[in-house]
C-alpha positions in Angstrom: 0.0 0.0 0.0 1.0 3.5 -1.3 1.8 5.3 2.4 1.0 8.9 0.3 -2.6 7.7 -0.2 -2.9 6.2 3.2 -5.8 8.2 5.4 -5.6 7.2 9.3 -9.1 7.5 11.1 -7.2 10.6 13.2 -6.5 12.4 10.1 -10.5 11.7 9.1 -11.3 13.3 12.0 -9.3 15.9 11.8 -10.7 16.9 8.3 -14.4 16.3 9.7 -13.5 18.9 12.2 -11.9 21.5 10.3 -14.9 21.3 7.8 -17.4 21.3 9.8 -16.1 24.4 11.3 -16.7 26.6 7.9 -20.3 25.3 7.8 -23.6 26.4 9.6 -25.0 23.0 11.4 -28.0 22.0 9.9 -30.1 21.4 13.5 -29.4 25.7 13.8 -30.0 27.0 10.2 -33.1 24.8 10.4 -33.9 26.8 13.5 -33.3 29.9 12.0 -34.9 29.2 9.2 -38.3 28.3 11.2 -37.9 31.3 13.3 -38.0 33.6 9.9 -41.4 31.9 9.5 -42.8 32.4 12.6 -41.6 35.9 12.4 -43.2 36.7 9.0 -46.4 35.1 10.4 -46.3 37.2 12.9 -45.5 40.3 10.8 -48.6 39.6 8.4 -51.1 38.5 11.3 -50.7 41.7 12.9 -50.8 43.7 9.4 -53.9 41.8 8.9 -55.4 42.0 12.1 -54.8 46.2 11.9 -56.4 46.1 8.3 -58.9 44.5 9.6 -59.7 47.0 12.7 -59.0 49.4 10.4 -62.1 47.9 7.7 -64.2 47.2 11.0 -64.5 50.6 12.4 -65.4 51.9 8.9 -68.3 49.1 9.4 -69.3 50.6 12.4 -69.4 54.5 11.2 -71.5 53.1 8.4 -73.6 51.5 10.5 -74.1 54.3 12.9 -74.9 56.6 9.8 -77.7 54.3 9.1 -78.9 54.0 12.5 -79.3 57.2 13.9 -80.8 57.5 17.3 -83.9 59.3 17.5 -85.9 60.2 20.6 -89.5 59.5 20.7 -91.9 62.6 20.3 -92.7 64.8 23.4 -95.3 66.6 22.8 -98.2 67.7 19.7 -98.8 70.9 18.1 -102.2 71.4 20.7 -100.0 70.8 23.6 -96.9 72.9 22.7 -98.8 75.8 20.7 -103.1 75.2 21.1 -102.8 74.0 17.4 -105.1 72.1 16.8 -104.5 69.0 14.1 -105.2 66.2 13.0 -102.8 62.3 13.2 -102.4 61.8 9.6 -100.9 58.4 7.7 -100.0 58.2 4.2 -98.3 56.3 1.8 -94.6 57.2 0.7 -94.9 57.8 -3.5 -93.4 54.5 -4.2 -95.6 52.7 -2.1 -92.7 51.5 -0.1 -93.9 52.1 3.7 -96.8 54.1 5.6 -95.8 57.7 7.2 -97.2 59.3 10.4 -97.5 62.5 10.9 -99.7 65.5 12.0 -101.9 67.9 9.7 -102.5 71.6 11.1 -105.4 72.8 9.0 -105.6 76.6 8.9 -108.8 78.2 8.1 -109.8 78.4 4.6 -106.5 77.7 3.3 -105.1 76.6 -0.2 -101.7 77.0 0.6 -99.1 74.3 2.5 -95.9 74.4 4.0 -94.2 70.7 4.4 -91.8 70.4 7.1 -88.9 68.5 6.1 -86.5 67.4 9.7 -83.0 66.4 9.5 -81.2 63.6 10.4 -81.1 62.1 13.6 -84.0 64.0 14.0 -88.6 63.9 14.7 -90.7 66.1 13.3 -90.4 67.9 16.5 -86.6 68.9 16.1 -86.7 70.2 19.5 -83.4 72.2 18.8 -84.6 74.7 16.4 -87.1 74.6 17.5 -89.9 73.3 15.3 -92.9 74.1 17.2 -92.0 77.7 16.8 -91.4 78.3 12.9 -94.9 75.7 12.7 -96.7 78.0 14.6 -96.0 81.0 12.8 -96.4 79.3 9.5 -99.9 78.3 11.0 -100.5 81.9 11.9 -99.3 83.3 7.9 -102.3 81.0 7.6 -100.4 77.8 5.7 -101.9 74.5 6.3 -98.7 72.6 8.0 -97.7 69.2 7.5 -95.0 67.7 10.2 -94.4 64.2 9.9 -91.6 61.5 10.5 -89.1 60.3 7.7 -88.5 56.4 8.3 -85.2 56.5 9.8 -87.1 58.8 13.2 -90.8 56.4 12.9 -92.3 55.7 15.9 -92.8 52.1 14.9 -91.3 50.0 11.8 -88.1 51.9 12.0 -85.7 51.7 9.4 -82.5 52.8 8.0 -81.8 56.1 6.6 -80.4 56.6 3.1 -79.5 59.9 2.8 -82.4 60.8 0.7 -82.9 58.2 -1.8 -85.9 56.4 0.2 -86.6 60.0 2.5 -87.1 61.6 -1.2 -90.3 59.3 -1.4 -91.4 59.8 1.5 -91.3 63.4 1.3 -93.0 63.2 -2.2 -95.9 61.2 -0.2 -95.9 64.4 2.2 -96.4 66.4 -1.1 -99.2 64.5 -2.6 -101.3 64.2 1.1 -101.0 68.2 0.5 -102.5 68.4 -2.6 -105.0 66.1 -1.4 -106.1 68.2 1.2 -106.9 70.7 -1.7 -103.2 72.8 -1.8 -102.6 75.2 -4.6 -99.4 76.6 -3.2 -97.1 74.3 -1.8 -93.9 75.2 0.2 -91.2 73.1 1.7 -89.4 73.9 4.3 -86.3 72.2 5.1 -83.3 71.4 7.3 -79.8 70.0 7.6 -80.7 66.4 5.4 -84.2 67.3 5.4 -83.2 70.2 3.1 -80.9 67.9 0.9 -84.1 65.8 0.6 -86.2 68.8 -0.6 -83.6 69.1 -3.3 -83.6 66.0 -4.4 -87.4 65.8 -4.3 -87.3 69.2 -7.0 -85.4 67.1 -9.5 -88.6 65.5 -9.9 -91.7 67.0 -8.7 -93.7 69.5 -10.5 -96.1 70.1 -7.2 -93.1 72.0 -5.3 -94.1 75.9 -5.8 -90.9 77.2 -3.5 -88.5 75.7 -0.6 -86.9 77.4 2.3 -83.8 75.4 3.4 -82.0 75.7 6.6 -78.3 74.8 7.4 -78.5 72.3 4.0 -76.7 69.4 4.2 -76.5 66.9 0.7 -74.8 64.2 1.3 -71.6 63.3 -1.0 -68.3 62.3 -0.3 -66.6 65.6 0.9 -69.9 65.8 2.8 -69.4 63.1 4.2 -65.5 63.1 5.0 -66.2 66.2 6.4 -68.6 65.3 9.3 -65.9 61.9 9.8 -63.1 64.4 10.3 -64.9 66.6 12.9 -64.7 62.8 15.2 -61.9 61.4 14.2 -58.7 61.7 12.5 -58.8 59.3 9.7 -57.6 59.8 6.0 -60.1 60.5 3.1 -58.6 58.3 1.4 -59.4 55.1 1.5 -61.6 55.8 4.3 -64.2 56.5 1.4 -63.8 54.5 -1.1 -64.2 51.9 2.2 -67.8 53.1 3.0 -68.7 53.5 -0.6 -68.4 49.7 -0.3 -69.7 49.5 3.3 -73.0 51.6 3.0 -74.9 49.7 0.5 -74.6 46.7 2.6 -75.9 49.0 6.0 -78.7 50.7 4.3 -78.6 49.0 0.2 -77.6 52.6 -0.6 -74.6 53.8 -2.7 -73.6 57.2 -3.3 -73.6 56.8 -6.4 -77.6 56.8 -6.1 -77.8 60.1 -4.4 -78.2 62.3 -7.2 -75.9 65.2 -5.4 -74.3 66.2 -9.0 -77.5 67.1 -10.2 -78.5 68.9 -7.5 -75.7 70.5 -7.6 -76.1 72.0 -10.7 -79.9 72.2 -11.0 -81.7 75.7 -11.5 -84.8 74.7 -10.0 -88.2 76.4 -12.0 -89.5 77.4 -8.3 -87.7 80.0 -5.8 -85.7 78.9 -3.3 -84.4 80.9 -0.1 -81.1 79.4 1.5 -80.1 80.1 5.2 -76.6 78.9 6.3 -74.4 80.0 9.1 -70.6 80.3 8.5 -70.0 78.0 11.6 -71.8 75.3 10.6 -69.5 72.5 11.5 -71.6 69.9 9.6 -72.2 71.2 6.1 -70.1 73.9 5.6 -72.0 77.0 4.1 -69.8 77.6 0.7 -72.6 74.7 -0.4 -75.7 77.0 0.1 -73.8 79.7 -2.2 -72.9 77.1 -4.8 -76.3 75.8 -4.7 -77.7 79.7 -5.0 -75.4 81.0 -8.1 -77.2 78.5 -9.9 -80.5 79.6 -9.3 -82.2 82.3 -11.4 -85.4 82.5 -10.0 -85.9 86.0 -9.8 -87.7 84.9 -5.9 -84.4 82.9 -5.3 -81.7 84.4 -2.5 -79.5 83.3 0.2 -78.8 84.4 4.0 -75.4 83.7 4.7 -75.7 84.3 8.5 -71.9 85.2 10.4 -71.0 82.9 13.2 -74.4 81.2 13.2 -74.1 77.2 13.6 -76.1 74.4 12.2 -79.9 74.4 12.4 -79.4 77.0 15.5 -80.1 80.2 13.1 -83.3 81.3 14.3 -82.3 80.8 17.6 -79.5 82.6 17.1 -81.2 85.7 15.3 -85.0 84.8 15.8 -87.0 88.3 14.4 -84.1 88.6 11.3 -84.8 85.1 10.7 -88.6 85.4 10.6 -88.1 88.7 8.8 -86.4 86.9 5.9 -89.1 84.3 5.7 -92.0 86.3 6.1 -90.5 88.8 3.1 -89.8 85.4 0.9 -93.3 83.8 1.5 -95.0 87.1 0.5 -92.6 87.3 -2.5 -93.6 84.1 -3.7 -97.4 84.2 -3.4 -97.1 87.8 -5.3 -94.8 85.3 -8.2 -97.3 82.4 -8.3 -100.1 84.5 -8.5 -98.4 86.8 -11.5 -97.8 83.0 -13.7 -101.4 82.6 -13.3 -102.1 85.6 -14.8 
């Protein structure tokens, strides 16, 4: 035997050794290599698990905007103002659901004025208050109709939509009017009520003029907007998230609120807008939009300094009623010139 090529088990060994030295040992790179795992699990559990806190909370603001709360009504138009009235039900226009609400005859009247309430909000919208601007109307001698949009019923609750199901029940409002024998019909909104009303002029002919408090339409920077005043989250894609989220809440998209049109409709009727440059809900460069488009020679708008949302006539109660009564009286004297 060649002694060159001769390897003793010591000199084995010794090579096993030096090798094994320059090398990772498999039981620890397997280790490490589970512990990467683990770690990336981790990493994408709690990515998920924020995404999906993050996806959940948008749920729950959706779901909150469809659910206002609503306290029960207090009192009646007899009680708060000797008006007396009648409890009136009627159908919304599409058929959809029964309303309820009260009808304050005046005395040989042909002339109407619809309250419209806003979101999260009776017909009594204690807060503006309601009673008040119905009473006075009653006293201009207009019939006045106050009921409940679906969202504030008494019984058979439901969601609210922004206006795409409140717009037929406001149009059923409109039609138990001209049943009771209106010529003249007015509607009188606020905050979503008066976003309603708008929506409701894109397609009734019955509407003769609107008065619209504090207007709120709801769109996306609307909507942002009123998000942002409760918490800090980004517009984007905190939107296109309840775009997604809403139709399964209330099976409305905002893509069937028709707020482009309205805002760039000139309606055929006059319209007065009162906003308040501190209202923190729909912030009042809408009303002036809305009003450049108007040429109504009847149309104006009150821009009111400092004044909040849907607080204006408590805030300036004799301009406010100033400005209405001079509108009202504007308008009969413009109907009553087309029928000539």
């Amino acid at each position: 035997m060649n002694p060159t090529t001769t390897t003793t088990r010591s000199d084995a060994s010794l090579s096993s050794g030096v090798t094994g030295g320059s090398q990772t040992p498999p039981l620890l790179r397997a280790r490490f290599i589970k512990f990467k795992h683990v770690l990336v699990a981790l990493v994408l559990s709690i990515i998920f698990f924020l995404i999906f806190c993050f996806v959940a909370l948008h749920g729950y603001i959706a779901w909150v905007l469809s659910n206002p709360t609503v306290a029960p009504l207090y009192s009646n138009p007899l009680m708060a103002k000797g008006m007396k009235y009648e409890d009136v039900s009627f159908p919304a226009i599409d058929g959809s659901r029964s309303m309820q609400g009260w009808y304050i005859p005046a005395t040989n009247s042909k002339k109407t004025i619809v309250f419209s309430h806003g979101y999260g909000a009776n017909r009594e919208e204690s807060w503006i208050p309601m009673y008040d601007l119905a009473h006075y109307a009653h006293r201009l001698n207009f019939n006045v109709i106050m009921f409940d949009y679906g969202f504030a019923a008494q019984n058979s609750k439901e969601v609210a939509t922004g206006g795409k199901k409140e717009t037929k029940q406001l149009l059923g409002a409109i039609q138990l009017a001209k049943h009771r024998g209106a010529k003249e019909i007015v509607v009188w909104g606020f905050s979503m009520g008066a976003g309603t009303a708008l929506q409701a002029g894109l397609v009734s002919k019955d509407i003769d003029a609107m008065i619209l408090d504090s207007t709120f339409l709801l769109e996306p920077d609307t909507l942002y907007h009123n998000i942002r005043q409760k918490m800090n989250l980004p517009q984007h894609p905190s939107i296109e998230i309840l775009e997604l989220l809403l139709p399964i809440q209330n099976g409305t998209s905002l893509r069937q609120i028709p707020y482009q049109e309205v805002k760039k409709k000139d309606y055929p009727f006059p319209i007065l807008f009162i906003h308040g440059t501190e209202d923190e809900k729909a912030p009042y460069p809408i009303a002036e939009k809305l009003a450049s488009n108007q040429t109504n020679k009847i149309s104006s708008v009150w821009i009111v300094d400092k004044a909040h949302h849907e607080l204006i006539f408590r805030e300036h109660p004799r301009e406010y009623l100033r400005r209405v009564s001079t509108f009202l009286g504007q308008t009969q004297a413009y109907l009553k010139e087309k029928q000539e």
